[in-house]
C-alpha positions in Angstrom: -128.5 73.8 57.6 -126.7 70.6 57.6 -125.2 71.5 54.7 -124.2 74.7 55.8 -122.3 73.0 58.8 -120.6 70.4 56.2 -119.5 73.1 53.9 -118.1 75.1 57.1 -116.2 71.9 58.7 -114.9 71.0 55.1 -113.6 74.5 54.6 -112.0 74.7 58.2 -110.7 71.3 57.3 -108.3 72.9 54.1 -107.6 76.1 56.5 -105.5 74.1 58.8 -103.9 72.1 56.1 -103.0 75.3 54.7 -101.8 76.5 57.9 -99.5 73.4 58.4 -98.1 73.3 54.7 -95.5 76.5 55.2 -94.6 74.6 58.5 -94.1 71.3 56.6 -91.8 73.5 53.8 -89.8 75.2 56.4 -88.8 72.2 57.4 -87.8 70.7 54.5 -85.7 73.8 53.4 -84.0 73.8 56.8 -83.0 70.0 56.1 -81.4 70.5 52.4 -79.8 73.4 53.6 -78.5 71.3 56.7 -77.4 68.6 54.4 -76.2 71.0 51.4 -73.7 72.5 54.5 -72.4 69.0 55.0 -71.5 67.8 51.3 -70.0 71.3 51.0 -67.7 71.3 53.6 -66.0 68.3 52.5 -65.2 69.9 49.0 -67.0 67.7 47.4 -69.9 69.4 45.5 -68.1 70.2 42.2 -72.0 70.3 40.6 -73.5 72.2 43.4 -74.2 75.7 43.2 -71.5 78.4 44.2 -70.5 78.4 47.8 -73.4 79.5 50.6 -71.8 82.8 52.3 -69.6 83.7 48.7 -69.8 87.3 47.8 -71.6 86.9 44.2 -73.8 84.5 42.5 -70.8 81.8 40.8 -68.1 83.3 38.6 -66.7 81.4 35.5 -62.9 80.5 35.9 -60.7 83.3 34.3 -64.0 85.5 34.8 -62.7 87.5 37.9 -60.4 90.7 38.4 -57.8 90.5 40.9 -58.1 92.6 44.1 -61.8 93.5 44.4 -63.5 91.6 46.5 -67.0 91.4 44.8 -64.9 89.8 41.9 -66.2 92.8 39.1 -67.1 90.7 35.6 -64.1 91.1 32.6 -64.3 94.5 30.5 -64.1 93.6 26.9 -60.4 93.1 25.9 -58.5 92.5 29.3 -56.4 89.4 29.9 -53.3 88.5 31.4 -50.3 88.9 29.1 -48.8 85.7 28.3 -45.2 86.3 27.8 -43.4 83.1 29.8 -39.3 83.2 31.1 -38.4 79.9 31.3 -35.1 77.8 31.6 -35.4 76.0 28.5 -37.4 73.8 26.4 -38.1 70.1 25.8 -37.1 69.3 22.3 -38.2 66.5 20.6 -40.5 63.5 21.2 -39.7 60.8 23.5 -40.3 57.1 22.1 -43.0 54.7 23.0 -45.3 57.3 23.5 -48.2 59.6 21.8 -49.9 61.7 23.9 -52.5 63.9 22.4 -53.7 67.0 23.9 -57.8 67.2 23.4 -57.8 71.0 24.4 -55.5 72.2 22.5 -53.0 73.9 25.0 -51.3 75.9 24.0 -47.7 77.7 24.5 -47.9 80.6 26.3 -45.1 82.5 24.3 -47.7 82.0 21.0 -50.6 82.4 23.0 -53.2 84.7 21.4 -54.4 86.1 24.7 -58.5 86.4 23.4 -58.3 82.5 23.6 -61.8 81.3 24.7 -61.7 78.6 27.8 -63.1 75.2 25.9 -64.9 74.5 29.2 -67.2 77.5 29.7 -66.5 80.0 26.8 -64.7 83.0 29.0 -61.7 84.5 28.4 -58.5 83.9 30.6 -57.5 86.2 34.2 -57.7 89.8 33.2 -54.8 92.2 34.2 -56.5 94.6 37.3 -56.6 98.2 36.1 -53.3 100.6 36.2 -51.0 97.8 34.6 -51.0 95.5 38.7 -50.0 92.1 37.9 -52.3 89.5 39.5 -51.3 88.1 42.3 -52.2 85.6 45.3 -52.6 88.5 48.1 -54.8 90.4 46.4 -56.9 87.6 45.4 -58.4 87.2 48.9 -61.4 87.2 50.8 -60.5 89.2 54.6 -62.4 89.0 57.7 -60.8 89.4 61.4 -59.5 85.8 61.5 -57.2 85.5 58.7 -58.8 85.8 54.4 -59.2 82.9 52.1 -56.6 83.0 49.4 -55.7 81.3 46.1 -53.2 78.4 47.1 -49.3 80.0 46.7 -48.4 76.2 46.6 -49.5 73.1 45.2 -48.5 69.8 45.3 -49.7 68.3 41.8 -48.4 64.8 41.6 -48.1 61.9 41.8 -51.0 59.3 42.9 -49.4 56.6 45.0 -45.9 58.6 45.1 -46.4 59.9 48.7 -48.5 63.3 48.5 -50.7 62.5 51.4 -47.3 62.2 53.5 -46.0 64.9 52.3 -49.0 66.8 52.7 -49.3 65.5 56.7 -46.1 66.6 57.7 -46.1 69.5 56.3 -48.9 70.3 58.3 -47.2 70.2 61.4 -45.6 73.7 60.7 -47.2 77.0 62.0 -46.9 78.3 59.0 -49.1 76.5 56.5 -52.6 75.9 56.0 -53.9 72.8 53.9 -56.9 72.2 52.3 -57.4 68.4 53.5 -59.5 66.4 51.0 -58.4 67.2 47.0 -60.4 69.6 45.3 -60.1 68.5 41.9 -60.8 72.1 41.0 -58.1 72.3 37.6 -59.2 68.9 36.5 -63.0 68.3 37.3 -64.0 71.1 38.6 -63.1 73.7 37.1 -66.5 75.0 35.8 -67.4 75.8 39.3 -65.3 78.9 38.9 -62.7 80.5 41.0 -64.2 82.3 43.1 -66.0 78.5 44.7 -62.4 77.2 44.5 -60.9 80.2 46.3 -64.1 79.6 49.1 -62.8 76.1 49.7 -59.5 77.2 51.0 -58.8 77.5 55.0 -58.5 80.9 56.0 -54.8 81.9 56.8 -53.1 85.1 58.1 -50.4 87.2 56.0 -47.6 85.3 57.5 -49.3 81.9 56.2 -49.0 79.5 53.3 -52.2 78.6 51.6 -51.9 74.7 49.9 -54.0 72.1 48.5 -52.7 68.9 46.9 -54.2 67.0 43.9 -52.2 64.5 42.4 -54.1 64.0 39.0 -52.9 67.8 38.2 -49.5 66.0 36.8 -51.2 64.3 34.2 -54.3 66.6 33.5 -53.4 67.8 30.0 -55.3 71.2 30.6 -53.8 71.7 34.0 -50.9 73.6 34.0 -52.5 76.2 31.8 -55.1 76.6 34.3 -53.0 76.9 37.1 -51.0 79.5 35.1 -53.8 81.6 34.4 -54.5 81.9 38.0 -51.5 83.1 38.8 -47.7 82.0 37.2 -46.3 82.5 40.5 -47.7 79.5 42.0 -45.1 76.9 43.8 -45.1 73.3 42.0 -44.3 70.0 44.2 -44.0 66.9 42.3 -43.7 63.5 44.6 -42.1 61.0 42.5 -41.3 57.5 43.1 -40.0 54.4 41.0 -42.4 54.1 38.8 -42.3 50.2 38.6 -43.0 50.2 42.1 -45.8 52.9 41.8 -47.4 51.0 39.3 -48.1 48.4 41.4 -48.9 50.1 44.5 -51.5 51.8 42.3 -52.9 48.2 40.8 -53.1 47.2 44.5 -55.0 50.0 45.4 -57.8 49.5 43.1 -57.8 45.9 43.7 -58.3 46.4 47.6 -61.7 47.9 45.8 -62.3 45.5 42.6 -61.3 42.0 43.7 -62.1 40.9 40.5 -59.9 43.2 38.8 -57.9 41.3 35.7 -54.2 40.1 36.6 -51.2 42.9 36.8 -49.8 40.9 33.8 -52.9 41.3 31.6 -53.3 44.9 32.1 -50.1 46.1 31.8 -49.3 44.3 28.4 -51.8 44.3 25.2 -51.6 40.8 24.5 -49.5 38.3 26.6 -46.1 39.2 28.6 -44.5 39.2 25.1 -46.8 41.9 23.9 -46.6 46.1 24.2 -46.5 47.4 26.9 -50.4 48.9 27.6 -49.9 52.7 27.5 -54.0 53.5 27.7 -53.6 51.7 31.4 -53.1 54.7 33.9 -50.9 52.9 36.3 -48.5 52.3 33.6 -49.0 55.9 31.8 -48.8 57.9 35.1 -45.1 56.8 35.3 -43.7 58.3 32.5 -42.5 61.4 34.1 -41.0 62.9 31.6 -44.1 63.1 29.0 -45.8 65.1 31.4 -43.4 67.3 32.5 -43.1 68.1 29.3 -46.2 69.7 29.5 -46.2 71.6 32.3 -42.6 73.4 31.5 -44.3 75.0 28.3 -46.2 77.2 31.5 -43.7 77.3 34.1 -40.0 77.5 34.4 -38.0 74.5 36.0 -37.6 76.9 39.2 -41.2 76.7 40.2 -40.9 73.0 40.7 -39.9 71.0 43.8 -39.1 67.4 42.9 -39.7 65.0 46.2 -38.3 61.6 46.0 -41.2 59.3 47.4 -38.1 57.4 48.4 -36.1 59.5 50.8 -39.6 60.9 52.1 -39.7 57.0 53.4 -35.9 56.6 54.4 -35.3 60.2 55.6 -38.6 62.2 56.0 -36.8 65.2 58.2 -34.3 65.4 55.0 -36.6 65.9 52.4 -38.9 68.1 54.3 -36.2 70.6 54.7 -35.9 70.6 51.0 -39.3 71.6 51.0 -39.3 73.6 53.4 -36.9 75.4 52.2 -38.8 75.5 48.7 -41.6 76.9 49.9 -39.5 79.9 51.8 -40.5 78.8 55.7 -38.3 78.6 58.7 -37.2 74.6 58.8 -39.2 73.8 61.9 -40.3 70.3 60.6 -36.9 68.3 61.6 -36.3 64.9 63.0 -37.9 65.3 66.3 -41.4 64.8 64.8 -41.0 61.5 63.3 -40.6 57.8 64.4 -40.2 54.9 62.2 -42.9 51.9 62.4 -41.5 48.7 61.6 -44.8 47.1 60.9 -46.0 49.4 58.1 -42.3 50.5 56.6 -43.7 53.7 56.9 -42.6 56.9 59.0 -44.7 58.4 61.7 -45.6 61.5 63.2 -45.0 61.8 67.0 -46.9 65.0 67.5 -49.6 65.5 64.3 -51.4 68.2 64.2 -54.3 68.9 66.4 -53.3 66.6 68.8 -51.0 65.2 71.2 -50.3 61.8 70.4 -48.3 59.8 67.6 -50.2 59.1 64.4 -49.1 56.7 61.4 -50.9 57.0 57.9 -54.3 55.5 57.3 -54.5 51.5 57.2 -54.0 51.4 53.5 -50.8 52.6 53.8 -48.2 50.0 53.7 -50.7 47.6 52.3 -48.9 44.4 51.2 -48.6 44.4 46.7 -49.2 41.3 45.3 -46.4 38.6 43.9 -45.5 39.8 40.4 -43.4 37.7 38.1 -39.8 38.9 37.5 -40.1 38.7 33.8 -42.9 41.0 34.2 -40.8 43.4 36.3 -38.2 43.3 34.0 -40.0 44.0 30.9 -41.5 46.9 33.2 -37.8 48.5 34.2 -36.7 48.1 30.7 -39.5 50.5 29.8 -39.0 53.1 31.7 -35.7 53.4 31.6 -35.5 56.0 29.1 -38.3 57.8 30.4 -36.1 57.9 33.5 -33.5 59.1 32.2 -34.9 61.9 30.0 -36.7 62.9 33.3 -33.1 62.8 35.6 -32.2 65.3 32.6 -35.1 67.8 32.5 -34.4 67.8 36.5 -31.2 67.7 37.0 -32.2 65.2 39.9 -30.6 61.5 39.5 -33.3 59.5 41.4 -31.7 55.9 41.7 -34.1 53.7 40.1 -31.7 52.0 37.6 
């Protein structure tokens, strides 16, 4: 008997563990679905799985047909012809410089359109049944409150040449929608597919602009043919700025992070001041313009780029933002009325930003003091990238100032 009543207790015992396990796992999903939301939101999760509330299970890039909203798979065969007008091409090879390209890009006008993506093995955009050329409106996700679209612009470059400006006041106008933080999607993320890129984007109305801004794209080797083969109609702005001065903006940057970051001096020569000039240093290489413009007009003709001197967007923000406006097709409502100049941070302002009613500079590390660099060393540095600069005023047509 009194081991009936053990056995009894001791089997009641494991019923209500039993009972309180599911509770116990419903909680736990409910909390990594709760923090899953969070990190996804941001546009952060480029290793996650493909966006809660997305139509289909995650689509390779290129893998997707234009105008269907469950995104059907590629039939056998389809892709995106690859014929290219453009205004011209770069001849020749500018000196100092070797870049190689570890993917092979390729020009479009020799393009053998069954090319397999290195990344993920699937062939490029197809073209949408009956001949319809793909395009940005179609490539949509609708609801009541606006659809999610591919971005029609892009602001692509350049780190520390004044894209988060740029980016801030273009904001202000009614007629554009900005993904905030970078999605990386053409240079690190680009695995996740487009449909997950396409989910990150704010919803806008058909009167809208859909943008993102990346910097890295410039100087991606394998972005401007990914870019391309979401659609070649996508608008290109380039921020550029001296890129002595950039260079060192970018050095402080990373030593606001790294205090014990080696000297300017000894990372941007190989040896001693009387050395090479380091070209494996990214501050140095992301300021040879030209190199990687290069690049990008094998994909897109000069008229699908907006150059934006970092410069004037400093000196005369309303100026260069009707340039841009103007670019991008919009009604110039971003004028001088919306900006103020603060004297502490050398930096312009935004009396109204969006969302709220009261002035609002750039973040704190904006205007950030660079540290004392030697004039030999700046010399050296101008004398560099002086024909750089100039092959780069040619291919633009734009004379920037900087020597």
């Amino acid at each position: 008997m009194g081991c009936g009543i053990l056995r009894l207790r001791t089997g009641c015992g494991h019923l209500g563990a039993l009972r309180a396990q599911p509770l116990v796992s419903l909680l736990l999903t409910m909390i990594c679905l709760f923090t899953y939301f969070i990190y996804c939101l941001t546009g952060s999760c480029c290793e996650s799985a493909p966006a809660i509330g997305s139509f289909t299970a995650r689509q390779p890039a290129g893998s997707v047909r234009p105008g269907s909203a469950l995104m059907d798979p590629l039939p056998p065969g389809e892709s995106v012809p690859r014929d290219l007008l453009t205004s011209g091409s770069v001849q020749g090879n500018l000196p100092g410089l070797s870049v190689s390209n570890p993917s092979g890009a390729p020009n479009p006008r020799g393009h053998n359109p069954q090319e397999r993506n290195h990344l993920n093995g699937t062939t490029d955009i197809p073209v949408p049944r009956y001949g319809q050329e793909p395009s940005l409106g179609s490539l949509s996700v609708h609801n009541g409150y606006g659809s999610k679209k591919f971005p029609q612009a892009v602001i692509v470059g350049v780190k520390k040449g004044g894209t988060r400006a740029l980016l801030e006041f273009l904001r202000v106008h009614p007629d554009v929608r900005a993904l905030g933080a970078e999605p990386h999607f053409f240079d690190r993320c680009y695995d996740q597919g487009l449909d997950w890129y396409r989910n990150l984007m704010p919803r806008t109305l058909d009167s809208q602009i859909t943008m993102e801004k990346t910097p890295s794209y410039f100087v991606t080797m394998e972005a401007p043919r990914r870019i391309y083969n979401m659609s070649r109609d996508t608008k290109l702005i380039v921020v550029v700025r001296n890129p002595v001065t950039r260079a060192i903006s970018d050095y402080t940057q990373t030593l606001s992070k790294t205090p014990s970051l080696p000297s300017f001096q000894a990372l941007a020569f190989k040896n001693t001041t009387t050395g090479p000039i380091d070209t494996t240093w990214s501050a140095i290489r992301i300021g040879i313009y030209a190199k990687h413009l290069e690049n990008w007009l094998k994909y897109f003709p000069l008229s699908k780029f907006l150059f934006v001197s970092g410069e004037r967007l400093v000196s005369d923000p309303a100026g260069e933002m009707g340039r841009v406006q103007d670019f991008l097709g919009l009604k110039r409502v971003i004028t001088d009325k919306h900006f103020y100049f603060n004297e502490t941070k050398g930096f312009p302002c935004l009396k109204k930003p969006e969302g709220s009613s009261k002035p609002r500079c750039l973040g704190k590390s904006k205007g950030r003091p660079h540290p004392n660099i030697d004039t030999k060393v700046l010399q050296r540095l101008r004398e560099f990238y002086r024909p750089f600069n100039m092959k780069f005023y040619q291919m633009t047509g734009q004379n920037f100032g900087w020597d």
